[in-house]
C-alpha distance (Angstrom), angle and dihedral (degrees) to the residues before:
residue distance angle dihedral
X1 . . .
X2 3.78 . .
X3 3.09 129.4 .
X4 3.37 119.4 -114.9
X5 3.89 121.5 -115.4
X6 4.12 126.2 -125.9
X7 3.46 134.4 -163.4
X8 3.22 119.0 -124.7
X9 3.56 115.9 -121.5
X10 3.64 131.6 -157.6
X11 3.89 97.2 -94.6
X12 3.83 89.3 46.9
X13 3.88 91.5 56.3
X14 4.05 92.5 41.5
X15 3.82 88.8 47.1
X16 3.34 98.1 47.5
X17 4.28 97.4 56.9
X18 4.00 99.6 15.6
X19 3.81 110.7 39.2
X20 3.86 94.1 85.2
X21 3.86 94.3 51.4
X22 3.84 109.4 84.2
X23 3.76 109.1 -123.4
X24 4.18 89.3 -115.4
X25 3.28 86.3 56.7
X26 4.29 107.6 44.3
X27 3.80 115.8 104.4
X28 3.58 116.5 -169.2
X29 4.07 114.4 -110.5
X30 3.85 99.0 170.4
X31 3.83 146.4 -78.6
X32 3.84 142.2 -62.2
X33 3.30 116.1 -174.1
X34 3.99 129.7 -125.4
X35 4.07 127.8 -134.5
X36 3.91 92.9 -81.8
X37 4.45 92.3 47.4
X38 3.96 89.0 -100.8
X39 3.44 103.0 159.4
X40 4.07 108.7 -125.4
X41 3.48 121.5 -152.8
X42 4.24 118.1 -122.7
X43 3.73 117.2 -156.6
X44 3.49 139.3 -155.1
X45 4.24 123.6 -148.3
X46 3.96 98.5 -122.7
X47 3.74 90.3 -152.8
X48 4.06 82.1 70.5
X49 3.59 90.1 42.9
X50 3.40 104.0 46.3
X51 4.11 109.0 25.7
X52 2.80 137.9 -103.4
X53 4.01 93.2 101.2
X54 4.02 97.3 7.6
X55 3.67 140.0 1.9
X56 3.48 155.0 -176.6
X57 4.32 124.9 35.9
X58 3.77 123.5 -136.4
X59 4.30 119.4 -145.6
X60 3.97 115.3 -165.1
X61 3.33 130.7 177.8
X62 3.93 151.5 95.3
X63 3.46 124.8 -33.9
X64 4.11 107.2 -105.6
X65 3.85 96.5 3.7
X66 4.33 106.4 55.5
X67 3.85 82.1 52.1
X68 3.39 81.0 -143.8
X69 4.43 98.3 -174.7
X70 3.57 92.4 27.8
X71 4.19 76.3 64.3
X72 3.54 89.4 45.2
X73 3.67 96.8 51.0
X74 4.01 94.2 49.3
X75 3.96 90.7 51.6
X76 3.77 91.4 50.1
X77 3.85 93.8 46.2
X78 3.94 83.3 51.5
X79 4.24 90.9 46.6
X80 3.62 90.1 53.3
X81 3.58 99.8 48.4
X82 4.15 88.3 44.1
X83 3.33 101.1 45.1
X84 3.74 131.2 56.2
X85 3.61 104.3 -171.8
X86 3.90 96.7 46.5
X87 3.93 132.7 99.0
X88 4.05 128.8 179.2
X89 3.57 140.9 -137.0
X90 3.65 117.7 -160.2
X91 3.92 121.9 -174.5
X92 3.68 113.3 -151.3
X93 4.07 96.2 -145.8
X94 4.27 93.3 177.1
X95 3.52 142.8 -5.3
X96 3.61 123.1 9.8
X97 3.69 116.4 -84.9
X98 3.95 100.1 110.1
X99 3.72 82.7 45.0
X100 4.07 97.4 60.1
X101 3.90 100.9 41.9
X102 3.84 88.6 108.1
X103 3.84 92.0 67.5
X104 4.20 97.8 76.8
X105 3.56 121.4 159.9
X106 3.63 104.9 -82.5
X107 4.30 99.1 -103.3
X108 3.59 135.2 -6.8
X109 3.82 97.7 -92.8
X110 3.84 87.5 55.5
X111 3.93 91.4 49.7
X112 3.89 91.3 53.8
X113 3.81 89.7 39.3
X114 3.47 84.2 60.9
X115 3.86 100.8 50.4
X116 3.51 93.3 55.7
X117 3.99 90.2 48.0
X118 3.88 93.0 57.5
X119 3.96 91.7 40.8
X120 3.82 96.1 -114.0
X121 3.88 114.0 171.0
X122 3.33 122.3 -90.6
X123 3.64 95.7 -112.5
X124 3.89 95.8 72.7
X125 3.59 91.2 65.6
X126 3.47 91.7 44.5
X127 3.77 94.9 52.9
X128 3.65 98.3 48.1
X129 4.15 87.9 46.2
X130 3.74 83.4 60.8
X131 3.39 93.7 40.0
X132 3.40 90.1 56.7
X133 3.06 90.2 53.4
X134 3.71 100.4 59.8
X135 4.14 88.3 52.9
X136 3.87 93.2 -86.9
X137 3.66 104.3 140.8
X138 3.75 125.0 148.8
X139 3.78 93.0 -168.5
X140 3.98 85.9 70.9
X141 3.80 98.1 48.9
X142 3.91 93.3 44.5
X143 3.42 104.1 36.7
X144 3.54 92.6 43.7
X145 3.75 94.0 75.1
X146 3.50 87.4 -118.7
X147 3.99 96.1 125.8
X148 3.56 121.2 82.8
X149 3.63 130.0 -172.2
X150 3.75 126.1 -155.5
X151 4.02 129.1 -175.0
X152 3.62 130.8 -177.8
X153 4.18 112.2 -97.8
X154 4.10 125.9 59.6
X155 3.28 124.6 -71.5
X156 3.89 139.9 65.1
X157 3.49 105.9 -1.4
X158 3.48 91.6 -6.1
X159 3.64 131.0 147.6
X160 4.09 140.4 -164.1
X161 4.00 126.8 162.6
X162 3.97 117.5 -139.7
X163 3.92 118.2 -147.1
X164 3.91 86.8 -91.4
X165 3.64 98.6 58.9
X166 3.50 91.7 56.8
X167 3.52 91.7 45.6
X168 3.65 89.3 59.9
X169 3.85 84.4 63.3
X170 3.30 97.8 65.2
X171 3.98 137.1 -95.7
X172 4.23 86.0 -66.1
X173 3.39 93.4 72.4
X174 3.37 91.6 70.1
X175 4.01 99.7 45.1
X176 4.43 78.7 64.1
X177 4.02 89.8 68.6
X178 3.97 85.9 58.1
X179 3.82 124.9 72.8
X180 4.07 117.9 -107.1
X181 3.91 86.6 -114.6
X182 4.15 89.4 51.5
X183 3.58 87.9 57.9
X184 3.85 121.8 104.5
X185 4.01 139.4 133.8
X186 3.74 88.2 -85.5
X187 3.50 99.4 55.7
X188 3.91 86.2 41.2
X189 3.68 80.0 61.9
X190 3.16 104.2 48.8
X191 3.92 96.7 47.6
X192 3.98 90.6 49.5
X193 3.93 89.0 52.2
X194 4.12 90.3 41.5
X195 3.70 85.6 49.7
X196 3.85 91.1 52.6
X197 3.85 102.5 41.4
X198 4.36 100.9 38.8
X199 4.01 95.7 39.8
X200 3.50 93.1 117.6
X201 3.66 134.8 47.0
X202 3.96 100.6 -8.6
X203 3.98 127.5 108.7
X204 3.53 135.3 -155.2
X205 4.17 90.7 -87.9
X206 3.69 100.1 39.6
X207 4.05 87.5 44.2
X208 4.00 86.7 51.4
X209 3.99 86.3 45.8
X210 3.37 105.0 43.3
X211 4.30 89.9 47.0
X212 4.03 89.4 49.9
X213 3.82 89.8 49.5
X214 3.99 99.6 47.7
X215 3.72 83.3 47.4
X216 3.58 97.9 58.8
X217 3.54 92.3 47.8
X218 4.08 94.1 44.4
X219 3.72 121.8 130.8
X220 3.94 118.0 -124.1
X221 4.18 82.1 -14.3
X222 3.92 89.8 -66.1
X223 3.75 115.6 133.6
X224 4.09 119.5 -169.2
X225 3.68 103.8 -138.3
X226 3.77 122.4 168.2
X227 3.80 94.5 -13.1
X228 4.10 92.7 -52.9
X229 3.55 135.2 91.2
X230 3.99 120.4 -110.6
X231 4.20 127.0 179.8
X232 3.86 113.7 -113.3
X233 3.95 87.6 -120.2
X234 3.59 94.1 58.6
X235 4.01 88.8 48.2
X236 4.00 89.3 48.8
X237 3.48 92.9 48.1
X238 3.99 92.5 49.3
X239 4.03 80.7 52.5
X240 3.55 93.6 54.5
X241 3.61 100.2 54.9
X242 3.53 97.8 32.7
X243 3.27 86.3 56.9
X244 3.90 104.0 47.1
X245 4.06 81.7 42.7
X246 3.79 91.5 64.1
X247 3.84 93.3 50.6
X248 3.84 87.9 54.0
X249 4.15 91.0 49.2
X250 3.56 103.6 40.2
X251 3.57 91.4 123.6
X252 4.34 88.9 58.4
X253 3.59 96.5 34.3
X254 4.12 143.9 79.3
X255 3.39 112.1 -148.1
X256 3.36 112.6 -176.9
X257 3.92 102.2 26.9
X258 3.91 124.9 74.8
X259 3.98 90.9 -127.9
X260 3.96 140.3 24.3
X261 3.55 136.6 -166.6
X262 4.10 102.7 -81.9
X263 3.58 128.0 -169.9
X264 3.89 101.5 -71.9
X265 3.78 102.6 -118.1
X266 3.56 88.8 164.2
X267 4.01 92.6 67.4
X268 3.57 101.2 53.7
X269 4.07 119.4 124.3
X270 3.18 138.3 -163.8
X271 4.02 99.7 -91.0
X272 3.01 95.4 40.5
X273 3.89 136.3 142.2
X274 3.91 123.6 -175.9
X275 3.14 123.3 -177.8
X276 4.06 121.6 -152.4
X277 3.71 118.1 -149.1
X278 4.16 104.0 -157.9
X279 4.01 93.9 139.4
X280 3.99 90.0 107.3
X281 3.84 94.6 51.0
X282 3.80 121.0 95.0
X283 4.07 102.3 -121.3
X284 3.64 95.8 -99.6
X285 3.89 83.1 63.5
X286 3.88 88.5 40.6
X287 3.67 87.8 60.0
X288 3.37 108.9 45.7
X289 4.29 92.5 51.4
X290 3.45 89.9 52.9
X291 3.90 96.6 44.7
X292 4.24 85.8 51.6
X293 3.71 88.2 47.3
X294 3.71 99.2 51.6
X295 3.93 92.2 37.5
X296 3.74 91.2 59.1
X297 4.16 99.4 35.6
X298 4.05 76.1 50.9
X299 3.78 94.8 54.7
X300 3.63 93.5 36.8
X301 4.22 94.8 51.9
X302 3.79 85.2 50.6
X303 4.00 97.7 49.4
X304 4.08 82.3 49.0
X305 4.01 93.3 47.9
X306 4.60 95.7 41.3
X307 3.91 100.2 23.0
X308 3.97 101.5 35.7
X309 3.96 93.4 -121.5
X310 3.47 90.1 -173.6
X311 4.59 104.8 -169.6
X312 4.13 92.3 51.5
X313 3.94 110.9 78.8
X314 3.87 123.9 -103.6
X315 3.95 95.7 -130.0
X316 3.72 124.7 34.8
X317 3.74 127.5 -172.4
X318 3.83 130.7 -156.5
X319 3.64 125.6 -159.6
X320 4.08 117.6 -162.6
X321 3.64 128.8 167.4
X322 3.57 129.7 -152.5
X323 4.04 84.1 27.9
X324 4.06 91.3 167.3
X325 4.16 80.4 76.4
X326 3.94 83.2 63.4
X327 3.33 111.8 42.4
X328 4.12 114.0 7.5
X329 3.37 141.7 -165.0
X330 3.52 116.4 -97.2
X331 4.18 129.4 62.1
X332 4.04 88.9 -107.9
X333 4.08 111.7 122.1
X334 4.02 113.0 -96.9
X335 3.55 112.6 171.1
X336 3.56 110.9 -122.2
X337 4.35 97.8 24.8
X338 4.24 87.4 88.1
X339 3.52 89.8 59.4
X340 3.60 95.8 47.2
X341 3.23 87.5 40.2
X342 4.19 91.3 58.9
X343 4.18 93.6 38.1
X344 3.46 94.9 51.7
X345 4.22 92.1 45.1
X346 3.65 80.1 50.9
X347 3.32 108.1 34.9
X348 3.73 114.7 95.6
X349 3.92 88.1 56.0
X350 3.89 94.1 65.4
X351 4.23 97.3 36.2
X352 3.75 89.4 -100.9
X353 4.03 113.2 137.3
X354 3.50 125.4 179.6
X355 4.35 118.3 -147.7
X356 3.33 98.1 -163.4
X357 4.14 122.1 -175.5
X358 4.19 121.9 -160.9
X359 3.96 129.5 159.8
X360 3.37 88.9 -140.0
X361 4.35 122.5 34.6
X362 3.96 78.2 -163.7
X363 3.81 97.5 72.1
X364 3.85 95.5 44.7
X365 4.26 118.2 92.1
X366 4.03 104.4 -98.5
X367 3.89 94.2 -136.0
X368 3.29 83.8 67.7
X369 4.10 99.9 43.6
X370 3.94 85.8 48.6
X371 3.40 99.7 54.5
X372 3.81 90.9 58.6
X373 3.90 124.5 96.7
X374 4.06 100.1 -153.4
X375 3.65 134.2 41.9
X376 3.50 124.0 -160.1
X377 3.94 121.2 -170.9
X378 4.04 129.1 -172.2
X379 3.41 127.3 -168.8
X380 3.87 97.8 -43.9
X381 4.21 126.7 175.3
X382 3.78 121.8 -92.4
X383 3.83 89.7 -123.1
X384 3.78 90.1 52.2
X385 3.59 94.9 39.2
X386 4.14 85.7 56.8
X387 4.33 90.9 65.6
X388 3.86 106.2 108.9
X389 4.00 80.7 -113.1
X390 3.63 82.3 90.7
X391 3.22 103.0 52.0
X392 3.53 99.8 115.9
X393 4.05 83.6 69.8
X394 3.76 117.4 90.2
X395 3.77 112.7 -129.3
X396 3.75 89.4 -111.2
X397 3.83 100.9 52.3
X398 4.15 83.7 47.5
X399 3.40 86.2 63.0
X400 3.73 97.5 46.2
X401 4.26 91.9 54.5
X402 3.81 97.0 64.2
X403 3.76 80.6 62.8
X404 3.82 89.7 56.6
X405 3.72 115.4 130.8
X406 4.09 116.3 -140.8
X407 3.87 102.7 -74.3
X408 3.57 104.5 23.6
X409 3.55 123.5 108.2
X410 4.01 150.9 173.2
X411 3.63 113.4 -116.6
X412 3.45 130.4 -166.3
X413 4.12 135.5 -172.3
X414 3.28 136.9 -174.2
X415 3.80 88.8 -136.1
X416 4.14 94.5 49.3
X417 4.39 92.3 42.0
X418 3.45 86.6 -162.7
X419 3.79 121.8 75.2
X420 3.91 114.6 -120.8
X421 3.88 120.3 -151.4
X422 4.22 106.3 -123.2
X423 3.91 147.2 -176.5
X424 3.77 131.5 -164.7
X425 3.75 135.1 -162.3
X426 4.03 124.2 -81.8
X427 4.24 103.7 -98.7
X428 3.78 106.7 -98.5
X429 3.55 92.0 -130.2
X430 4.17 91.2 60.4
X431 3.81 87.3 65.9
X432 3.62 94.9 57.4
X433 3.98 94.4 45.0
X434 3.72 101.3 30.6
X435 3.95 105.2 -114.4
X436 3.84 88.1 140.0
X437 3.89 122.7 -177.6
């Protein structure tokens, strides 16, 4: 005989993916739905999220239909209102979304006014009713104060690095002003002995200066820079693109003073979301802000997890789109990729967990895919979804996603093993402006 059929009910479903994740531990990641279109809440294990046993989450998919940040933005609201010792860095990469999620409808009753005005389905009500329910509340993060947004420039808010604050960094900073092709073991060299030698009390100009002038005066084209020897043509070519490299960042950068106004690492709490405008920067500029930014959150996590810092918070979590700029495929040299590369490898041991966003997995360095401990995937192409990226996928559930509506998405953890088909609520901030799914 047959066997007869069930329907699985809303404890079945939550059973099945959440029973082995201690309630302290549970993070919301979205909702399936049950039989009756219940709305059933998916979690995540935050100790696989946030280090120390796991880290880091990947999101693929199309451009304009994975809603890839809008994603993002729902699993940070629900880290933040999970998690007491966490804060989170987003980057804002292009267009403006991260930038607008302060302007919310003004209550709740407005918010669900407003679904039923644009003829939103009933099931983004629903979710955010339940997610309400869980503590998920956007009102309390925004209205808060506990969002800041920074963008390069002065003013408000504002930030700008001087050649010292890069300096502080570490010689590699430098090597990001160059182009991957300029890049060889002399100029290596030269940056590591620059580094040493004009660390303190030197800008960008009187760097530039002092360089041209000991080159004029150079002996058989040898220079003596930080205790090593380095050829005259090596030095003017550093110039050079130095040089053309601060007329493309003069937005980011201080010229003429030894230090600017960075990013203020040091101030972050626990609570905490900071929002990183880099969408008007060219992506050499893109690169180096988030390179300083995850250098210092990096230093910081580890002086909180070996010297007991007690004000900075345990577990921080940074959100990047278009992360196949950063780090991609491929085993050519790009700048900043072997440092993401080595963060992300070491991540979930210091509390450091990188969100990272792509349209395609395919285009994005596999050290770094590998070392994360969920996979998110939006509506993606068949001929994408056939790169061994994928291969956690079963050929049946690949054929299922290019069927995908806008907002739904295949989610997979490494506590679940088996991938679980999800939606999330519309951004409460799209009501109010009219980016409608």
């Amino acid at each position: 005989e047959n066997d007869p059929i069930y329907i699985a009910t809303e404890e079945d479903i939550e059973k099945a993916y959440n029973s082995h994740i201690p309630k302290e531990h549970r993070v919301l990641a979205g909702f399936t739905f049950d039989y009756f279109e219940k709305p059933v809440p998916i979690y995540l294990d935050r100790r696989y999220v946030l280090g120390y046993e796991g880290a880091h989450i990947n999101i693929t998919g199309a451009s304009g239909l994975a809603t890839k940040t809008s994603y993002a933005l729902f699993l940070i609201m629900s880290l933040l209102a999970s998690c007491e010792d966490v804060a989170v860095i987003a980057f804002n990469v292009k267009e403006r979304d991260l930038l607008n999620i302060r302007e919310l409808p003004k209550d709740w009753d407005e918010a669900f006014q407003l679904m039923t005005e644009h003829h939103l389905d009933e099931c983004h009500r629903k979710m955010w009713e339940k997610a309400k329910e869980l503590g998920i509340d956007p009102y309390n993060l925004i209205k808060g104060k506990r969002v800041s947004i920074f963008k390069p420039g002065t003013g408000e808010e504002g930030f700008y690095y001087g050649l010292e604050d890069l300096l502080e960094a570490g010689s590699f900073a430098l090597n990001l002003f160059l182009e991957k092709e300029d890049i060889d073991d002399k100029i290596m060299a030269l940056t590591r002995s620059i580094q040493e030698e004009y660390k303190e009390g030197y800008s960008f100009n009187s760097l530039l200066e002092d360089l041209r002038r000991r080159t004029r005066i150079a002996e058989r084209q040898r220079v003596n820079i930080g205790g090593m020897p380095h050829h005259t043509d090596t030095i003017s070519k550093f110039i050079n693109r130095i040089g053309y490299a601060m007329k493309q960042l003069e937005t980011m950068l201080d010229t003429e003073d030894t230090f600017g106004e960075p990013i203020p690492i040091d101030e972050l709490r626990p609570g905490n979301l900071w929002i990183v405008d880099i969408s008007s920067l060219p992506e050499k500029g893109q690169r180096i802000v988030f390179y300083l930014v995850l250098e210092e959150v990096s230093r910081k996590l580890e002086e909180v997890k070996y010297k007991g810092k007690e004000e900075f918070p345990k577990h921080v979590a940074i959100f990047v789109d278009e992360l196949n700029k950063f780090s991609p495929s491929g085993r050519e040299y790009y700048g900043i990729k072997s440092r993401i590369v080595e963060i992300t490898s070491r991540g979930r041991s210091i509390g450091l967990s990188l969100i990272g966003a792509q349209q395609l997995a395919s285009q994005v360095d596999s050290e770094v895919l590998v070392n994360s401990s969920t996979y998110v995937v939006g509506w993606t192409h068949t001929h994408e979804l056939g790169n061994r990226i994928y291969g956690w996928i079963d050929q049946g559930i690949k054929n299922t996603i290019r069927y995908f509506d806008k907002g739904e998405l295949l989610l997979w953890h490494v506590v679940h093993k088996v991938p679980v088909r999800i939606k999330f609520p519309i951004p409460l901030h799209h009501l109010k402006l009219g980016g409608l799914r």
